[in-house]
gemmi code that builds the backbone of each chain (N, CA, C; Angstrom):
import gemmi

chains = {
    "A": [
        ("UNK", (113.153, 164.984, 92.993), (113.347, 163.545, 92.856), (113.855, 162.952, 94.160)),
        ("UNK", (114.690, 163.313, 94.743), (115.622, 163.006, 95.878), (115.028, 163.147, 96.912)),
        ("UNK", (114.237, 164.162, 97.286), (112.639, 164.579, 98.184), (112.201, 163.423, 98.394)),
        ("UNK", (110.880, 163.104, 97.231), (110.694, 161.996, 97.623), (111.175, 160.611, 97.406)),
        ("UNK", (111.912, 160.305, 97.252), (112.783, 159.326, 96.988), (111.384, 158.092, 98.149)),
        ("UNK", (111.912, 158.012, 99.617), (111.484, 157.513, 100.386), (110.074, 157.190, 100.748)),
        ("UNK", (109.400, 158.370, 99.709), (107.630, 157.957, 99.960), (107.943, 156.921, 98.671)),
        ("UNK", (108.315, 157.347, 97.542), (107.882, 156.491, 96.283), (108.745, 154.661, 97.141)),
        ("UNK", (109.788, 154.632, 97.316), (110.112, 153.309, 97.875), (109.085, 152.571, 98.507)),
        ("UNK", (108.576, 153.459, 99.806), (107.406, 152.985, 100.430), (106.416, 152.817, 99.538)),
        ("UNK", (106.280, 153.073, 98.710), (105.206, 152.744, 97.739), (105.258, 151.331, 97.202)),
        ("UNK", (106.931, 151.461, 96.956), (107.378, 150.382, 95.474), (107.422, 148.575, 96.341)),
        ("UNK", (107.776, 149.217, 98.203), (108.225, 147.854, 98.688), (107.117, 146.627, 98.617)),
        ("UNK", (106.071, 147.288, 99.077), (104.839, 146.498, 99.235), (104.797, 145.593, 97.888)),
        ("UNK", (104.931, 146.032, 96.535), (104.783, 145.618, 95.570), (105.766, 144.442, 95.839)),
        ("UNK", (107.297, 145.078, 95.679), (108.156, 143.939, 95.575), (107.892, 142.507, 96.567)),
        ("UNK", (107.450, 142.814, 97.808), (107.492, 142.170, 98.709), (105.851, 140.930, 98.318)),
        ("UNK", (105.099, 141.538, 97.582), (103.747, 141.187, 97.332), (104.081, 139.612, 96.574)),
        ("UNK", (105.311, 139.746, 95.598), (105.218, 138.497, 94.753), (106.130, 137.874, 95.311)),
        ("UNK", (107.173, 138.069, 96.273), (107.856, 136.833, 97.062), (106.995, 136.288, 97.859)),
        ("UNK", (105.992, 136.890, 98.754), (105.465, 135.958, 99.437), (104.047, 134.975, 99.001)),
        ("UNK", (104.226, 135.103, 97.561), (103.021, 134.381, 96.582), (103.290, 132.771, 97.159)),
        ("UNK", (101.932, 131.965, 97.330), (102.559, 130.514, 97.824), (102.858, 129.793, 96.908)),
        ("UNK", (103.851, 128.716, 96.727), (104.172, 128.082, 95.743), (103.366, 126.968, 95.551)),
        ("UNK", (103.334, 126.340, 94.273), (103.012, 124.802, 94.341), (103.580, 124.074, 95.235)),
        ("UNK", (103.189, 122.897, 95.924), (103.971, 121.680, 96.640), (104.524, 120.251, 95.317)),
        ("UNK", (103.504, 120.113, 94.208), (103.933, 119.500, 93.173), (105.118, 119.834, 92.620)),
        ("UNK", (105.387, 118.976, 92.254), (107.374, 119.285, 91.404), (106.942, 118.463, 89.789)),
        ("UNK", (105.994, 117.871, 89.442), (106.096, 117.154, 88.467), (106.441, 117.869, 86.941)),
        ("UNK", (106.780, 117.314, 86.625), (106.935, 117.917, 84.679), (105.656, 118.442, 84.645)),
        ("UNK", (104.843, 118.491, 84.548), (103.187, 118.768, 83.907), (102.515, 119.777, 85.380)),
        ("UNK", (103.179, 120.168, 86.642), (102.821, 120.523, 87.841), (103.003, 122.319, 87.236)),
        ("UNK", (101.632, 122.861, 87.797), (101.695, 124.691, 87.476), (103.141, 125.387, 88.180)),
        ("UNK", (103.209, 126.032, 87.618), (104.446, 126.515, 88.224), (104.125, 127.787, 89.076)),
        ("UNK", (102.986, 128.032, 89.313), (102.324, 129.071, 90.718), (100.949, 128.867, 90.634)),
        ("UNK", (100.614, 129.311, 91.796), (98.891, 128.910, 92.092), (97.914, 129.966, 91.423)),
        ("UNK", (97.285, 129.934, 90.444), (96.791, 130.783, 90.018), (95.206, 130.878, 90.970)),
        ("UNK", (95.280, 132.657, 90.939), (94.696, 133.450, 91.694), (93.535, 134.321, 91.248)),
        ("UNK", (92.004, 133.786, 91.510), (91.034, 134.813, 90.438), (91.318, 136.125, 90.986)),
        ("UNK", (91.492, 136.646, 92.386), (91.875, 138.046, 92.530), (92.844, 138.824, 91.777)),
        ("UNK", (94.028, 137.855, 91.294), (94.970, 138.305, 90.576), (94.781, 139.279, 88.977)),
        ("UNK", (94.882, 140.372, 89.224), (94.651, 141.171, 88.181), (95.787, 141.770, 87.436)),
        ("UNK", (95.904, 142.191, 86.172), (97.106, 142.670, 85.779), (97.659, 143.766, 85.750)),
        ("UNK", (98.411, 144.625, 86.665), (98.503, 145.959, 86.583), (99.528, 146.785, 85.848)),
        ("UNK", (99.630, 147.691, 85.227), (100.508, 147.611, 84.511), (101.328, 149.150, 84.467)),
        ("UNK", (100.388, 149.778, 85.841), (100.687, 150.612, 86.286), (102.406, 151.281, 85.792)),
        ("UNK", (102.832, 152.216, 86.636), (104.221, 152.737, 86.158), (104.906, 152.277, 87.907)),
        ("UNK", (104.525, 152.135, 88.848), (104.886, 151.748, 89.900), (105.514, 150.190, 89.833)),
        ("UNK", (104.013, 149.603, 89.334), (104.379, 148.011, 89.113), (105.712, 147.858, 88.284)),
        ("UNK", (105.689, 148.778, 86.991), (106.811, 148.274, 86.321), (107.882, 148.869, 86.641)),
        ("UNK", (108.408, 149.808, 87.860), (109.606, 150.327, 88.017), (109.669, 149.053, 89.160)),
        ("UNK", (108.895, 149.031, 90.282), (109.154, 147.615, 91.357), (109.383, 146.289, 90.528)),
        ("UNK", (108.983, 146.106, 89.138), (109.986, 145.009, 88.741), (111.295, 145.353, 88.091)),
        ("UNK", (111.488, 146.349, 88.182), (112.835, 146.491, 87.815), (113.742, 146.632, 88.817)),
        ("UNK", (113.166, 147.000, 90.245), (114.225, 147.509, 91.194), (113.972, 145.568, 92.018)),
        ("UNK", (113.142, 144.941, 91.274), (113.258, 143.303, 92.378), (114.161, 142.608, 91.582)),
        ("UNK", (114.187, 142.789, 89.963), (115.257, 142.105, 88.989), (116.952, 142.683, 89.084)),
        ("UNK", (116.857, 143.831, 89.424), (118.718, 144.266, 89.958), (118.854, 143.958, 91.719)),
        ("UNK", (117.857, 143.342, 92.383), (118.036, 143.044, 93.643), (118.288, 141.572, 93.653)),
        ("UNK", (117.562, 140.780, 92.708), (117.815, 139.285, 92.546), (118.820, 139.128, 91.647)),
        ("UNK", (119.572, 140.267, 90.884), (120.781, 140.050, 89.818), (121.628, 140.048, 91.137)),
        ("UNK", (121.622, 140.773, 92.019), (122.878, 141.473, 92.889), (123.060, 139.979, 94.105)),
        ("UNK", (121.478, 139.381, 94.255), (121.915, 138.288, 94.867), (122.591, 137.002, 94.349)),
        ("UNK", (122.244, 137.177, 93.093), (123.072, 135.971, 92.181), (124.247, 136.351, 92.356)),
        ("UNK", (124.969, 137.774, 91.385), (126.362, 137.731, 91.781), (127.254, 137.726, 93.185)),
        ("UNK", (126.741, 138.073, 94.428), (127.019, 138.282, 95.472), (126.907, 136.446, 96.279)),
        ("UNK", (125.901, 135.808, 95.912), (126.080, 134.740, 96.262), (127.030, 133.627, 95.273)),
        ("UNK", (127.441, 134.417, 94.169), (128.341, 133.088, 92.871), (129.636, 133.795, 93.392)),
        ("UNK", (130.371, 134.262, 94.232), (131.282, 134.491, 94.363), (132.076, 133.889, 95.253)),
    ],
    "B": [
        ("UNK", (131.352, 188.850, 96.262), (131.379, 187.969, 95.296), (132.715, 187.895, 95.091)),
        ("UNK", (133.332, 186.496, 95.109), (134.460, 186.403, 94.614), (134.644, 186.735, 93.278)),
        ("UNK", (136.212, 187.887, 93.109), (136.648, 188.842, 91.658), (136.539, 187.097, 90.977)),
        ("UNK", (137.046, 186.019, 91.157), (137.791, 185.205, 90.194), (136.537, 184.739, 89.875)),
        ("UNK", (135.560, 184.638, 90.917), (134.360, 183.909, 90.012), (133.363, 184.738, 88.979)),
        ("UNK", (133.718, 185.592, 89.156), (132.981, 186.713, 88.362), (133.967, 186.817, 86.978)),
        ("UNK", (135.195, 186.467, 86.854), (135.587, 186.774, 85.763), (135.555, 184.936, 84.980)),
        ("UNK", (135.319, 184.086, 85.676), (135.024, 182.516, 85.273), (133.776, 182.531, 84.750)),
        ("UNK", (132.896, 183.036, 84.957), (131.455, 183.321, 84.924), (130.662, 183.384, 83.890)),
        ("UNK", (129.810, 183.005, 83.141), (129.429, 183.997, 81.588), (129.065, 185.115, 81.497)),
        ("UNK", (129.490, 185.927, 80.038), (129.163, 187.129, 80.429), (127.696, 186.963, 80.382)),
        ("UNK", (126.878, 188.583, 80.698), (125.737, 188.830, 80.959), (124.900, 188.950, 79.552)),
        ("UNK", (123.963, 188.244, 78.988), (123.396, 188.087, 77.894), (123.711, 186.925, 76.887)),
        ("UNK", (125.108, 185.897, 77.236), (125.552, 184.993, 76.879), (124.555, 183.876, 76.194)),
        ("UNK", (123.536, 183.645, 77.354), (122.602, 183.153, 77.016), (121.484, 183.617, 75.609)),
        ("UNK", (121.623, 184.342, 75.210), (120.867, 185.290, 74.335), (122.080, 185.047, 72.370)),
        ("UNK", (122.926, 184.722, 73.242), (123.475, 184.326, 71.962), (123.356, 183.369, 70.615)),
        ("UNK", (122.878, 182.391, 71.347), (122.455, 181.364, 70.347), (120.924, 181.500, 69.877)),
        ("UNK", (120.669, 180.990, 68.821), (119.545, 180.664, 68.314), (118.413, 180.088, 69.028)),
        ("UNK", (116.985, 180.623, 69.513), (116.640, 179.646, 70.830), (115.884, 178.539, 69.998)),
        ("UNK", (115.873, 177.003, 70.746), (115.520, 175.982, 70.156), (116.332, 175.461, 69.666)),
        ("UNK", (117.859, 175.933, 69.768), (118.910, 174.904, 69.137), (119.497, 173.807, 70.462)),
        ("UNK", (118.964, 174.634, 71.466), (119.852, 173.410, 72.913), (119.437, 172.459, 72.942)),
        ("UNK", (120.099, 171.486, 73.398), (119.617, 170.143, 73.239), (118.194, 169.267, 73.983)),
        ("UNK", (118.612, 170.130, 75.182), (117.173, 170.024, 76.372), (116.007, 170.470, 75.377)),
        ("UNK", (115.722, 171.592, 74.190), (115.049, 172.302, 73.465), (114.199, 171.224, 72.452)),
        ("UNK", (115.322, 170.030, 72.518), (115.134, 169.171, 71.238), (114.029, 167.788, 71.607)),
        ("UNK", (113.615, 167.153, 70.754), (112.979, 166.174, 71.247), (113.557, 165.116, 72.115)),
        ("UNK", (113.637, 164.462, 73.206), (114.436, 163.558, 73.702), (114.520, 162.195, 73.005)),
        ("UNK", (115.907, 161.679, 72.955), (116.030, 160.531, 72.089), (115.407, 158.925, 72.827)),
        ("UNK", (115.044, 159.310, 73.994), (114.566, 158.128, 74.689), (113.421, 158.247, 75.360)),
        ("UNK", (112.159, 158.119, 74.941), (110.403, 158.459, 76.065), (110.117, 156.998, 76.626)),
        ("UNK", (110.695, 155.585, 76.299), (110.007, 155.023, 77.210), (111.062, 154.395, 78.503)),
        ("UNK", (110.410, 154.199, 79.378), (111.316, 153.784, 80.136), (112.325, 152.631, 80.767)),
        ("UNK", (111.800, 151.595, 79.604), (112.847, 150.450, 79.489), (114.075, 151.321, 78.820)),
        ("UNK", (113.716, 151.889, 77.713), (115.435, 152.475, 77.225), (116.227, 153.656, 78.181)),
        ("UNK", (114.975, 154.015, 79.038), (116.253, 155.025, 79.668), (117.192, 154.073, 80.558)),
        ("UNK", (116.030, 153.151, 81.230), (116.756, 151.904, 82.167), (118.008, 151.260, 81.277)),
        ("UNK", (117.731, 150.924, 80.532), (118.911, 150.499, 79.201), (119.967, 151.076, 79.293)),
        ("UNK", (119.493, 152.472, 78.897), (121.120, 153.471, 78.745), (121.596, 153.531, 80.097)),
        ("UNK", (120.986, 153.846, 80.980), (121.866, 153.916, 82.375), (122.602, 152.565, 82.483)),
        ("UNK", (121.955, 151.617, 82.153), (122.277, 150.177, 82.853), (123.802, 150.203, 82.361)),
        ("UNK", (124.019, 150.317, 81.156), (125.081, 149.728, 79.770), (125.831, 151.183, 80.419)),
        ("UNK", (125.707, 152.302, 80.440), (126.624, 152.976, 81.525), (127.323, 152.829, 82.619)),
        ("UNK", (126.552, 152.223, 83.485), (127.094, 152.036, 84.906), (127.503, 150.883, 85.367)),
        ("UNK", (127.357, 149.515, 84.064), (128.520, 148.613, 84.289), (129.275, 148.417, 83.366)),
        ("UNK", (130.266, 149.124, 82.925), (131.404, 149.772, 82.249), (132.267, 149.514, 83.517)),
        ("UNK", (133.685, 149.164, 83.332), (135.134, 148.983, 84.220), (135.431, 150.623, 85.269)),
        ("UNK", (135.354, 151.525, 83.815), (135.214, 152.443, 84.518), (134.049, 153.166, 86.287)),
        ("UNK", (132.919, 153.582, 85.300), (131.933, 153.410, 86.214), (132.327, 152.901, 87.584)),
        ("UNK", (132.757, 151.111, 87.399), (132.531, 150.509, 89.014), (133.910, 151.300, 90.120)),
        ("UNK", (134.543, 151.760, 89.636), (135.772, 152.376, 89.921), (135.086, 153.854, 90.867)),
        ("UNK", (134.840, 154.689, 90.027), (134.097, 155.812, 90.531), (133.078, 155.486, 90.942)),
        ("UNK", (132.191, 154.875, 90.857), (130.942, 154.819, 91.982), (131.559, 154.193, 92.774)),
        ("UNK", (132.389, 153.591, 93.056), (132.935, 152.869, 94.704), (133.805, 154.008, 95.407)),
        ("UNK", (134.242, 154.319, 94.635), (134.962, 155.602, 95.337), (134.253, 156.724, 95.628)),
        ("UNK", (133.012, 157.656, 94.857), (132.247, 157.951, 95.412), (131.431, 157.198, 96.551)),
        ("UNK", (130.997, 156.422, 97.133), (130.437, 155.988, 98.143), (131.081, 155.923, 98.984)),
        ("UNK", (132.481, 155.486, 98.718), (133.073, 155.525, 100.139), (133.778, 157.000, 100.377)),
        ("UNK", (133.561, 157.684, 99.714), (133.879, 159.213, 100.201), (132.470, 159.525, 100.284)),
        ("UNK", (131.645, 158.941, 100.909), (130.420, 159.076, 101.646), (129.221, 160.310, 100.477)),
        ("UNK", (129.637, 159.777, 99.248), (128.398, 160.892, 98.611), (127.080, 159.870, 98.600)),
        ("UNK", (125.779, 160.351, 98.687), (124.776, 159.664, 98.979), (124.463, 159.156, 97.130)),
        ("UNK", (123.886, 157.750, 97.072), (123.623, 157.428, 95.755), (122.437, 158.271, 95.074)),
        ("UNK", (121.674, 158.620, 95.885), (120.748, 159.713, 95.275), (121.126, 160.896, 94.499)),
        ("UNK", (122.266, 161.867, 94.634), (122.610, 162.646, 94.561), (123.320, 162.537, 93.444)),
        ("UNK", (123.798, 161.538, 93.507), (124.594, 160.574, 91.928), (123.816, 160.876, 90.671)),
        ("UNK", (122.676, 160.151, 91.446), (121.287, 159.434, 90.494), (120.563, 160.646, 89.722)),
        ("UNK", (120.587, 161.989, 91.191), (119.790, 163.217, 90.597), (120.904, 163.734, 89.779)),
        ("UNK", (122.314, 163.792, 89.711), (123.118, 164.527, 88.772), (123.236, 164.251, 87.471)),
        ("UNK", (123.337, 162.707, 87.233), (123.029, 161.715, 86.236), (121.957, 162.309, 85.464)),
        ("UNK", (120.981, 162.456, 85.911), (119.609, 162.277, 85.163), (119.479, 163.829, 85.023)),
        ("UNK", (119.892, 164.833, 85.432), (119.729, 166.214, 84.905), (120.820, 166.195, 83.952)),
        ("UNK", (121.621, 165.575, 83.645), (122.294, 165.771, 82.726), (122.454, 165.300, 81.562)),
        ("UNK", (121.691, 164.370, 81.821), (120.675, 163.234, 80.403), (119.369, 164.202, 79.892)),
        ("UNK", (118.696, 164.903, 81.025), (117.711, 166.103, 80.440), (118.925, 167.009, 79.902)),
        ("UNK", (119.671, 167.338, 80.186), (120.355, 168.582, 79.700), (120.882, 168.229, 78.430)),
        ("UNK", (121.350, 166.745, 77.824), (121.785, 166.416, 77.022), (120.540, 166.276, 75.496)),
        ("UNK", (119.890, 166.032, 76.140), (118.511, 165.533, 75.603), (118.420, 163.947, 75.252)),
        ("UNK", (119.171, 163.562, 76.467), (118.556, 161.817, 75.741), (117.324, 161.045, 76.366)),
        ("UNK", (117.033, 161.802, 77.504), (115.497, 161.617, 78.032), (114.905, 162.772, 78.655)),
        ("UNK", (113.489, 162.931, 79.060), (112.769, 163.947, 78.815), (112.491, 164.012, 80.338)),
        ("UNK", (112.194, 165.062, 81.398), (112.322, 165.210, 82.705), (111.693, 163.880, 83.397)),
        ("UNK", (110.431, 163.602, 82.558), (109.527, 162.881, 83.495), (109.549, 161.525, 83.571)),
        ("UNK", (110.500, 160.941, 82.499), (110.446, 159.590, 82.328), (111.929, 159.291, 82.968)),
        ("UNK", (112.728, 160.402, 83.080), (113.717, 160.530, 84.305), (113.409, 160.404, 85.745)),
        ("UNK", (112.210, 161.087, 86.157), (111.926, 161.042, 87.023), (110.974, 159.589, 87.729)),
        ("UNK", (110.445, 159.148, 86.850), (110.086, 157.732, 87.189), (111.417, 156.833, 86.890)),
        ("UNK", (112.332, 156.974, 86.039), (113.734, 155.768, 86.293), (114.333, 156.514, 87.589)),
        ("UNK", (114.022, 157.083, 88.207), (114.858, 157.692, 89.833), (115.229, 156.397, 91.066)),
        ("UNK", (114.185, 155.727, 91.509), (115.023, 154.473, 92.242), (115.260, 154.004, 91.337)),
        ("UNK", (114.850, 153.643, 90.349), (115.960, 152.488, 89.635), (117.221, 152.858, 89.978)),
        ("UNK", (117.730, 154.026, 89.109), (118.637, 154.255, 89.054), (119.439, 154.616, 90.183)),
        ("UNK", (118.751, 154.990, 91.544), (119.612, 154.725, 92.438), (119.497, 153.059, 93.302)),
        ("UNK", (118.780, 152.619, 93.256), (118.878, 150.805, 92.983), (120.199, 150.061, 92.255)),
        ("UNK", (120.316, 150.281, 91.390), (121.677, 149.980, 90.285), (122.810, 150.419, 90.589)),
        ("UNK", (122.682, 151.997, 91.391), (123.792, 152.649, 91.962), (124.273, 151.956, 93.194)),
        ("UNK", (123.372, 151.343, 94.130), (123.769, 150.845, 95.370), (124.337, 149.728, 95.060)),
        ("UNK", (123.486, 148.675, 93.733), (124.276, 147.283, 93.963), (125.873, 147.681, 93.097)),
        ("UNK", (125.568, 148.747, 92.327), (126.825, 148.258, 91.617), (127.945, 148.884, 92.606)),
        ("UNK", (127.650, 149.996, 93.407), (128.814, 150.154, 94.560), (129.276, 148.906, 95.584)),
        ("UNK", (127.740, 148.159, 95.999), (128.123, 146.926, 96.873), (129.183, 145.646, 96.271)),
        ("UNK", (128.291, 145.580, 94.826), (129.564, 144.704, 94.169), (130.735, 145.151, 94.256)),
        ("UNK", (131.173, 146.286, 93.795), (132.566, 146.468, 93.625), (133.676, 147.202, 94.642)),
        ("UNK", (132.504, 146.661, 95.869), (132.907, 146.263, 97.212), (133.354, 147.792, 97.966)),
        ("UNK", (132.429, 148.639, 97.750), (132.376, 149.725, 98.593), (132.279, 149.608, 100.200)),
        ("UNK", (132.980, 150.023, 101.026), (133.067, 150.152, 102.320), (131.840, 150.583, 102.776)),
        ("UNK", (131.305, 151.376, 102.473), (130.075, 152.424, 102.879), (128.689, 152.984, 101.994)),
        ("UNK", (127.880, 152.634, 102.040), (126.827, 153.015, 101.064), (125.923, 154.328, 101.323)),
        ("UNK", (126.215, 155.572, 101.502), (124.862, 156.469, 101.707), (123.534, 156.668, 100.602)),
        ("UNK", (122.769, 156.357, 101.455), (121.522, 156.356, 100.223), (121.373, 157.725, 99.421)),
        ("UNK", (120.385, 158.398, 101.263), (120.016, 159.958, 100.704), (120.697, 160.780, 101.485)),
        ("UNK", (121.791, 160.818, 102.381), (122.203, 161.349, 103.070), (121.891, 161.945, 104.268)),
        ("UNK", (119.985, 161.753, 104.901), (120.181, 161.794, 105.469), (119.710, 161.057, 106.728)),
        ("UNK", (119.703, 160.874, 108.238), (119.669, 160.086, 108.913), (118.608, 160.011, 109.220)),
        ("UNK", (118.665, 158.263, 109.739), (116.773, 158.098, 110.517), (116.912, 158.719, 111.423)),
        ("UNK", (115.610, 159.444, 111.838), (114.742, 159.976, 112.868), (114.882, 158.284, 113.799)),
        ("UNK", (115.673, 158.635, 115.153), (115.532, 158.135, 116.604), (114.061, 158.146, 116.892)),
        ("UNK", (113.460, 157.448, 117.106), (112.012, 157.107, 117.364), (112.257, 156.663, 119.174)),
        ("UNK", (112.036, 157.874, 120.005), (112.010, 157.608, 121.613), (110.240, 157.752, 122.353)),
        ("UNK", (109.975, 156.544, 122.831), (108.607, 157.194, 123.331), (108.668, 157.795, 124.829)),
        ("UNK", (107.158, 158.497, 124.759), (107.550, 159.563, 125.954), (108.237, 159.593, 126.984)),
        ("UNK", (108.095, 158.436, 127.741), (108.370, 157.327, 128.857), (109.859, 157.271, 129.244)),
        ("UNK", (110.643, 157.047, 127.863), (111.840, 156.609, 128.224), (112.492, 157.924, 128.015)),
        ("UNK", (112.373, 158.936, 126.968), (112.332, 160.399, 127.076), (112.206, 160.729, 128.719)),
        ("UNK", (111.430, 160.703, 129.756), (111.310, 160.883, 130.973), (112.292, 160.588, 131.595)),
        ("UNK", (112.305, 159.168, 131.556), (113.056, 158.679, 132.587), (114.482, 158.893, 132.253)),
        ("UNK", (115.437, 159.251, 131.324), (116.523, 159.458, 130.540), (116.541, 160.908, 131.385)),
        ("UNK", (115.228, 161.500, 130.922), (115.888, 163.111, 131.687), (115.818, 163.351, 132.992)),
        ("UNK", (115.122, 162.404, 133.665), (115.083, 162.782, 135.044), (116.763, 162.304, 135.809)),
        ("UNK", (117.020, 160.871, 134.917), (118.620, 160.744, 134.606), (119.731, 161.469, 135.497)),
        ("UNK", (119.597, 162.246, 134.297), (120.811, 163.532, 133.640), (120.573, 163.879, 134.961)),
        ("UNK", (119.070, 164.694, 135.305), (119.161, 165.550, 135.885), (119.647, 165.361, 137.302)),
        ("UNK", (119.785, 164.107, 137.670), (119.801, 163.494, 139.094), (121.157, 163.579, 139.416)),
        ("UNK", (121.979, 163.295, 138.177), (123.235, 163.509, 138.057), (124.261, 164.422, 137.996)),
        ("UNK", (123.431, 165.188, 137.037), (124.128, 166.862, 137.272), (123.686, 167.457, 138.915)),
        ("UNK", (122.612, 167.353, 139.373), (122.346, 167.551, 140.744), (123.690, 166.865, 141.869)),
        ("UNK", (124.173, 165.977, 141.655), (125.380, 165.113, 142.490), (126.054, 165.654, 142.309)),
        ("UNK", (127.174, 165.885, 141.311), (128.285, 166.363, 140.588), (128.061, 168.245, 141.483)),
        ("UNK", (126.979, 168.627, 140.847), (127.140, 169.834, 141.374), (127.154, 169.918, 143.279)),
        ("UNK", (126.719, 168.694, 143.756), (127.105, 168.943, 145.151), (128.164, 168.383, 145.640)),
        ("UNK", (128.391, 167.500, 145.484), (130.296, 166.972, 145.041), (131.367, 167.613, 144.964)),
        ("UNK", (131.237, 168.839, 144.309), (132.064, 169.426, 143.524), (132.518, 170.874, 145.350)),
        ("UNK", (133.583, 170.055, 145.590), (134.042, 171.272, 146.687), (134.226, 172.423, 146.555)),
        ("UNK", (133.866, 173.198, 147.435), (133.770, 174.900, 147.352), (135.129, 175.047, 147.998)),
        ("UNK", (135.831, 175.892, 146.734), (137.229, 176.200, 147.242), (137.922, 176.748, 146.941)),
        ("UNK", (136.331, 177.824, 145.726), (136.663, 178.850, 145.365), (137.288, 180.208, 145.882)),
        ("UNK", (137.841, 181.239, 145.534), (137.817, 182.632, 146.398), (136.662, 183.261, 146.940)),
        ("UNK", (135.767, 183.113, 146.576), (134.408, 183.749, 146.701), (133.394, 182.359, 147.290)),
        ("UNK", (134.283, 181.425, 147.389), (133.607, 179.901, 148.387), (132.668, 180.860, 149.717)),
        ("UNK", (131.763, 180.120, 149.842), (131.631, 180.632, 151.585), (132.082, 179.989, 152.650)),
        ("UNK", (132.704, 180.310, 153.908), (132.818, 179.588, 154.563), (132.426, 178.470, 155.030)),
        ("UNK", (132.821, 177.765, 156.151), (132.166, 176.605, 156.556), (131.345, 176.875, 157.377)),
        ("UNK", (129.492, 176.391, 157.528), (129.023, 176.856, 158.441), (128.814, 175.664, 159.783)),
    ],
}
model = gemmi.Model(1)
for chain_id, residues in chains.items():
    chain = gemmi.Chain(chain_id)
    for i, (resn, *xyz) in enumerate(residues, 1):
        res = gemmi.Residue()
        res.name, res.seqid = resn, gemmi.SeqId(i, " ")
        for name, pos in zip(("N", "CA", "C"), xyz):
            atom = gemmi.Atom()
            atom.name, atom.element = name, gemmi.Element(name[0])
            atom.pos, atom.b_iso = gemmi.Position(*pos), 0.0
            res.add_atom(atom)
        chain.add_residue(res)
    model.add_chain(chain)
structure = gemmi.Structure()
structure.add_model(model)
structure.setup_entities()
């Protein structure tokens, strides 16, 4: 496990890093999409995808508490 | 072999004692998917306790990996999850280990313990050793003969 620790990360970053740099809407309205939907966008549901959303949701928990303090 | 560890030790066939299929590792694991193993670790490791010892482990420099791999062989050993669905919660669980040491304001974080590889290209490798060597060359002529076995002055 500890071995590869550092290939699987390199694996997981790309992912994490993939949906922050998604472009946002410029609209703000009530009725405005709330992301640009993408026909390339496919759903993966892989075991990678779902451990990189778990390691981007305790990275954005850690920035909430670290920045509410 | 240390006498004391040999008499701490189990005896020889110990293992042979129990019934096989009664150990717990033997048993079905109580957790296969991997939101609940994430679960049980989570509701573990932010406990009052927990943030106490993982900050103090980190700053007595143990790497969070090592945490993470002890943790999780001992959840297989327990039987509350099964090797492999351990082995995919592995960054998580050392993910959770780092923030919850950073929160509770650890001095020092080691991941895996061990260090990046210095990345030098050839070039500066060269010129670094030709350096040294220019230097130890000075020093060694610098350095006055004034030994017993000096040679004279010619």
């Amino acid at each position: 496990m500890k071995k590869n620790y550092r290939k699987v990360m390199a694996s997981i970053e790309p992912i994490i890093n993939k949906d922050q740099s998604k472009p946002k809407p410029s609209k703000t309205g009530l009725l405005s999409p709330s992301s640009i939907p993408s026909s390339k966008e496919t759903k993966s549901n892989d075991v990678m995808t779902q451990v990189a959303k778990y390691v981007k949701a305790i990275r954005d928990k850690k920035k909430e508490v670290i920045n509410g303090r | 072999m240390d006498a004391e560890m040999l008499i701490n030790g189990p005896v020889p066939g110990c293992s042979l004692t129990v019934e096989p299929g009664n150990a717990p590792w033997e048993q079905p694991p109580k957790y296969v998917e991997l939101a609940d193993v994430v679960d049980y670790y989570s509701d573990k490791l932010v406990s009052k306790d927990s943030l106490q010892t993982i900050k103090d482990a980190a700053n007595n420099g143990i790497p969070m990996t090592d945490l993470a791999e002890v943790m999780l062989k001992y959840g297989v050993m327990q039987g509350i999850h099964s090797i492999d669905v351990g082995s995919i919660s592995f960054p998580i669980i050392v993910e959770l280990l780092k923030t919850v040491a950073e929160i509770a304001g650890a001095t020092q974080i080691a991941i895996d313990g061990e260090e990046e590889e210095l990345e030098v290209d050839e070039e500066t490798f060269r010129q670094v050793m030709n350096e040294a060597k220019m230097n130890v060359a000075e020093k060694a002529s610098s350095v006055s003969k004034k030994g017993l076995m000096a040679k004279g002055e010619e």
